[in-house]
N, C-alpha and C positions, 0 to 999 in steps of 0.2 A: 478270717477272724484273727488269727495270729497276729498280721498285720498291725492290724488296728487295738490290740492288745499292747503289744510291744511299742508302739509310738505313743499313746496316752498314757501306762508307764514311766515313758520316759520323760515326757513333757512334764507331768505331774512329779518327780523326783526331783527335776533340776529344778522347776520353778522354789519347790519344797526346800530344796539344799538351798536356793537362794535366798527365799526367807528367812530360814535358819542363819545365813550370813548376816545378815542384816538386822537379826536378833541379837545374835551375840557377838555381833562387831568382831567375827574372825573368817578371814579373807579362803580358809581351806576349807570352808563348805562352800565358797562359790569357784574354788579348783575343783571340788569332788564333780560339782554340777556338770562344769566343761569334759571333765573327765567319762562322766556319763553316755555324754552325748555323742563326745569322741569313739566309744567302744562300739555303740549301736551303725557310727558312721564308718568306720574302721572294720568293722567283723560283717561287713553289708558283703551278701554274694553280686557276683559279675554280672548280675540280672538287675540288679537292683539301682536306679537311676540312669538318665537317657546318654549320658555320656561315660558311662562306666564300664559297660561291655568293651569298646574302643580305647579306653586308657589298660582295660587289662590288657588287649591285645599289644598296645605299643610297648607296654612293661613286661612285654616278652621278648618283642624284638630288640629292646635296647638290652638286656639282658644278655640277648645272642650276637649282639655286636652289628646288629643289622639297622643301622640308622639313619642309611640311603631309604628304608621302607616306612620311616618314621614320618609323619609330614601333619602339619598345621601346630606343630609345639617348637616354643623358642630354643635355640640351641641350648640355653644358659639351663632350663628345666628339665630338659635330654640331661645334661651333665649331671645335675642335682641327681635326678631318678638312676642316673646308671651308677653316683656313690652308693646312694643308698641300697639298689639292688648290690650291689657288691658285700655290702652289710648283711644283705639275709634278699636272697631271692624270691621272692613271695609279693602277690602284685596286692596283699590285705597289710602285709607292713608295711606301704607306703601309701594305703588309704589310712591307715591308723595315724601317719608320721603327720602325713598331711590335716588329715582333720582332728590332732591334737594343736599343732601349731594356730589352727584357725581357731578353736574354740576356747583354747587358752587365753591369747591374744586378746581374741572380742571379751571375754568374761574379765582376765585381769584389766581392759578398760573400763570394763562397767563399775568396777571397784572403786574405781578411781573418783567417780562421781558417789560413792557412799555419803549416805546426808542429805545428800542433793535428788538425790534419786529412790523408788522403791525398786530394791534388786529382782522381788521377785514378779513386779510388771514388767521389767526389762527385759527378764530371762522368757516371760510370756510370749512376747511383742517379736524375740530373735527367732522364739523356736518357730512360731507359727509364720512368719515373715520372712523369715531368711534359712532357718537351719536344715529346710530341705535343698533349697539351693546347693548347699554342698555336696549334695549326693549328684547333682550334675554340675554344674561351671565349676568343678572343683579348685583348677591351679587361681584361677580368676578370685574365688574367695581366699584363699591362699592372701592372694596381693591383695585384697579389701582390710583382711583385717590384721595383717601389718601395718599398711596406712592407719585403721582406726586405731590401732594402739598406741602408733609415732604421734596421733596428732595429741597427747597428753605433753608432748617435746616443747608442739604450736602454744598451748597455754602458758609454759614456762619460757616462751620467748626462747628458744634451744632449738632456732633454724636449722643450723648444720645438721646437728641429729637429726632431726626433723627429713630432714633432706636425704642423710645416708640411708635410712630408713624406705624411702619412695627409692632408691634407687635399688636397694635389697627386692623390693616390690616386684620391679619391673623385672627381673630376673625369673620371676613366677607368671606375667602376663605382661605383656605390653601396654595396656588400657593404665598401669597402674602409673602413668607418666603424668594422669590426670588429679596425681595427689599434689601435684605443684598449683593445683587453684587452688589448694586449702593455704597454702603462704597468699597466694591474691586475696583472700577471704578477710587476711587482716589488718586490711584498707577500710572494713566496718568498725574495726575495734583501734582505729587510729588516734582517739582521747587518751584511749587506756597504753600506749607506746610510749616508751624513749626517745631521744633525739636518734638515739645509735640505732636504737631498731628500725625506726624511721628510716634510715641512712640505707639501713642493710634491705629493706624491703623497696626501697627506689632501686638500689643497684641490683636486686635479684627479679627488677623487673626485666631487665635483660634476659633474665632465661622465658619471659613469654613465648619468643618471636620464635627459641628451637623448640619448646614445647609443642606449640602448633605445628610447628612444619614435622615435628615426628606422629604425632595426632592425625596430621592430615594423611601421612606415608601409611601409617595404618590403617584409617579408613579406606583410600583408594586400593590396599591392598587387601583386606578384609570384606567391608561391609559394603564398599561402592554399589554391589548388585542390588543389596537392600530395598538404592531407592528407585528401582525397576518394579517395586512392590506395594508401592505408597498409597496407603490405605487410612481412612480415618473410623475409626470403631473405640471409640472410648467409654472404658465400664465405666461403673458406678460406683466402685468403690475407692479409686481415688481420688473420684471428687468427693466423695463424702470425707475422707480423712482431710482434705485442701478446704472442705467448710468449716471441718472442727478445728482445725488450725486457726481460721482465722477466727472463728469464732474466741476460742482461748483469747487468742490475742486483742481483737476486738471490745469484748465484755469484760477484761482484765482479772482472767479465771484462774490467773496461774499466780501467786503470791510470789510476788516477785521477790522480796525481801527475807523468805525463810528460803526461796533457792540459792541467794546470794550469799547468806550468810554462814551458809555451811558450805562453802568453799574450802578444800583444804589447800588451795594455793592464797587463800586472800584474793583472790580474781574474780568474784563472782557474780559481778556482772557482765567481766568480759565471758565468762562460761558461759551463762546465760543467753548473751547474743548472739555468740558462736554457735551455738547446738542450734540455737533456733533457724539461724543462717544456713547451714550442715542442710536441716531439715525441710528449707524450704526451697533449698539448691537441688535436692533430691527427688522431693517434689515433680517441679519442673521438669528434671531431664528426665526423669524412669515417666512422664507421662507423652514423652516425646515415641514411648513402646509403642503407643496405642498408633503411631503415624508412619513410625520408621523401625522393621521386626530389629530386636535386639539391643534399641538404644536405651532402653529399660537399664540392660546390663550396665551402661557404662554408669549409669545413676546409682548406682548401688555402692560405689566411693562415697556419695553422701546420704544414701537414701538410708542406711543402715543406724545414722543418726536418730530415727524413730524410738528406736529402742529407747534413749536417754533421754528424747521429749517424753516422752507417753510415761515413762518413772516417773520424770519430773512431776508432770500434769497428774499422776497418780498420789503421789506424796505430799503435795503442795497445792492444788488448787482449789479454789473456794468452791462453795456450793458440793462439796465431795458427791454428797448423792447426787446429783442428777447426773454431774459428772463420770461420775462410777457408773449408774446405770447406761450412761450413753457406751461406754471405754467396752462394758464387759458385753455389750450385744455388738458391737462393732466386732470386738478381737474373739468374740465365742462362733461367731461368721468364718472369722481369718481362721483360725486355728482348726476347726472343722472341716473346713476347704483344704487345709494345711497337710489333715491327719485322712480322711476318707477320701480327698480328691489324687488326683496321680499326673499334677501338671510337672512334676520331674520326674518323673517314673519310678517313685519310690514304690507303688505297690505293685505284686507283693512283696514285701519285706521275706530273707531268706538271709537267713546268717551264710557263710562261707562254705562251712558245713553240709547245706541244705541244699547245695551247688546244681544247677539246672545248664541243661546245656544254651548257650548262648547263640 
């Protein structure tokens, strides 16, 4: 019961502080939110999600300088983790460090879309969709929502950043090398470019060819066994979100012109294509899970774009009610499954304190 106390709680808080952002158009209730979220993920005992037992354990051996024993973490996240233990040795301050950076990040991009978006469908859409995640693929989310923060750089045409950004990324996961399609991405938005951006997106097509070829070094060195496993089991629920999409799009449910025009870059139709693109790149790869375990994971670079469609579609689309009624029995499903199910081993919930042997 705890459990399920302390995660509706929290859901219901940040959604709340999100609102409250979006009410009074100040950006430090939708920090409190993240902040929220951070603590429950931060102060989580070594029991609590499927890869968390084994990150404490390695945040003892890099602590003790034993990191011949270390193994499946990139050198560069070893280094990261043995500053930070040097800072305070304790394996709950660098779930804290970690999952402030992640939910900072994801939330100060959601701000970004203020206007555009409802914050507190957004904040609904993260928690029940992604924000257990963090309590397992941690470094991996780490590198998502860096990339999703960098890509507000993609909007302002601020490649380079954009770029030093995904390369910070990869320092946390490998996979995050996959934030270089989000520059491929803006080959849809090529009306809305310069001649010079133009110029810079032929010549950065060059970096496709090492992309891949590091892509591919990681799959053969990761997931290759995968497809010794290839199985076809595809649920229902993301084709049901892949109907509502096209449906939105389809029937022209989303008011195009009050998302565009609360752009605070003046971009907003290139926003608008992009998220939708984000979204439906997402899609496709995270339903690639259902064929080959784990390639879900690598979709969640764009899958994570949901959040900023489904505000959108929340704030903006015609026919609100039936809309809304569609939105809140799809995501009162999600977040259900979200809060009582324990597909990352969030339950039970046990703060640090409450410590159970592992």
């Amino acid at each position: 019961m705890q459990t399920y106390i302390i995660y509706i709680l929290t859901v219901l808080i940040a959604v709340g502080l999100s609102r409250l952002a979006d009410k009074k158009d100040k950006r430090k209730y939708i920090t409190f939110a993240a902040l929220v979220l951070t603590l429950v993920a931060g102060l989580r005992a070594a029991t609590v999600g499927i890869d968390t037992p084994q990150y404490t354990k390695y945040f003892g051996l890099i602590a003790e300088g034993k990191l011949n024993l270390v193994y499946g973490l990139e050198d560069s996240f070893v280094f990261i983790c043995g500053v930070l233990l040097k800072i305070w040795n304790n394996a709950n301050f660098l779930y804290t460090v970690f999952a402030l950076i992640t939910n900072l990040l994801i939330f100060r991009r959601l701000w970004d879309f203020k206007g555009q978006i409802s914050l507190a469908w957004a904040t609904a859409v993260y928690c029940g969709m992604f924000y257990f995640m963090t309590f397992n693929i941690m470094r991996q989310f780490v590198a998502v929502a860096i990339i999703f923060y960098a890509t507000k750089y993609l909007s302002q045409r601020k490649y380079i950043k954009y770029l030093l950004f995904v390369a910070v990324a990869f320092l946390f996961h490998k996979t995050a090398i996959l934030g270089v399609l989000f520059v491929a991405c803006e080959v849809f938005a090529w009306k809305h470019l310069s001649r010079r951006q133009k110029r810079f997106l032929l010549c950065a097509a060059m970096l496709v060819p090492v992309a891949a070829i590091i892509l591919i070094k990681i799959f053969l060195s990761k997931y290759l066994r995968y497809l010794q496993n290839i199985q076809f089991n595809f649920g229902i629920m993301l084709l049901l979100k892949l109907a509502f999409f096209i449906a939105i799009l389809l029937l022209g449910h989303l008011g195009t012109s009050a998302v565009t025009k609360n752009d605070k870059y003046g971009r907003g139709e290139y926003t608008l294509a992009s998220v939708r693109t984000y979204y439906i790149v997402g899609l496709v790869i995270t339903a690639l899970g259902y064929i080959f375990p784990f390639a879900d994971r690598i979709g969640i670079y764009f899958y994570i774009f949901e959040a900023v469609f489904m505000g959108m579609v929340a704030k903006h689309a015609k026919n609100q009610t039936i809309i809304k009624i569609c939105m809140i029995a799809l995501y009162a499903y999600v977040l259900a499954g979200a809060i009582f199910g324990n597909s990352f081993g969030q339950a039970p919930y046990l703060f640090a304190w409450q410590q159970l042997p592992v």
